[in-house]
C-alpha positions in Angstrom: 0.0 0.0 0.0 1.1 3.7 -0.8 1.4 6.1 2.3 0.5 9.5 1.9 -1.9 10.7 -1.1 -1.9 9.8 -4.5 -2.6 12.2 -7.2 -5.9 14.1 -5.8 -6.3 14.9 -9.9 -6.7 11.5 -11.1 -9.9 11.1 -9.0 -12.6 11.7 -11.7 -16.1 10.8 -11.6 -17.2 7.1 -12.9 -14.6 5.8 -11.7 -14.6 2.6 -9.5 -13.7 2.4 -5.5 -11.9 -0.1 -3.8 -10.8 -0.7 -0.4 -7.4 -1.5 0.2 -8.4 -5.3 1.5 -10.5 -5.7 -2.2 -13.9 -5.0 -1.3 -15.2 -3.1 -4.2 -17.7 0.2 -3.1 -18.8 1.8 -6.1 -18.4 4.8 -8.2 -16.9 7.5 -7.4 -19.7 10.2 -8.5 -18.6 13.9 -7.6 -14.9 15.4 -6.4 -14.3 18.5 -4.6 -10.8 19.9 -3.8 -10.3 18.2 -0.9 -13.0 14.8 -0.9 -15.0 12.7 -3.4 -18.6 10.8 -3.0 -18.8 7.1 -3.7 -22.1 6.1 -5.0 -22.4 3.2 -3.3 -24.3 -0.5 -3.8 -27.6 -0.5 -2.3 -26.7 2.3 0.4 -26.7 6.1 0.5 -23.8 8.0 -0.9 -21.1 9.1 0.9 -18.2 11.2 1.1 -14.4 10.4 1.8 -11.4 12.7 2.3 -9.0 12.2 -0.8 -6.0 11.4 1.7 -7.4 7.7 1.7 -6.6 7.4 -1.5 -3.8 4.8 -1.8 -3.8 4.5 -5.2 -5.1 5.1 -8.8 -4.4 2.7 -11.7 -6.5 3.2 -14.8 -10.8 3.6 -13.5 -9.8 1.8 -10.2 -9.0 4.3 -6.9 -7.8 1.8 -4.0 -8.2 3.1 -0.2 -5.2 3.1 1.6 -7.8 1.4 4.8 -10.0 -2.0 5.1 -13.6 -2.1 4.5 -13.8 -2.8 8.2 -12.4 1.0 8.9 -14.7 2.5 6.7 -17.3 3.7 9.2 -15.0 5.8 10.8 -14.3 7.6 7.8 -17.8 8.4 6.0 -19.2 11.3 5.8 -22.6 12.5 5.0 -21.9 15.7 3.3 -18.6 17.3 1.8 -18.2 19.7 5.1 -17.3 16.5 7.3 -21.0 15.7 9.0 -20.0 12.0 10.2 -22.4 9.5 7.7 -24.9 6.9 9.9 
């Protein structure tokens, strides 16, 4: 796994969203300057800061944490509101 932040530019919309242990989340389907919004399976959207990004290769961003982290790290909106 990558530490620190990949390139915050090669987030674009459609593409997919992985955690770093596999599990696959959706689509990545709106980026701000600082987060993006994964349209998730069967679940409301939510946000992530772009620092979890451990990687882009091709349509696939991977999270540099586990799908069991990824509560923690959710957010409702884009200003940080902590999601469900």
């Amino acid at each position: 796994m990558t530490s620190a932040h990949a390139d915050d530019s090669a987030v674009t919309a459609g593409m997919r969203v992985s955690t770093a242990d596999g599990v696959d989340l959706g689509e990545v389907k709106e980026v701000t300057d600082t987060q993006f919004k994964v349209n998730a399976f069967y679940q409301p959207d939510y946000w992530l800061d772009l620092s979890l990004v451990a990687s882009v290769h091709g349509a696939l961003v991977t999270l540099a944490i586990p799908r069991e982290d990824l509560a923690a790290y959710r957010h409702d909106d884009p200003d940080g509101a902590t999601a469900g």
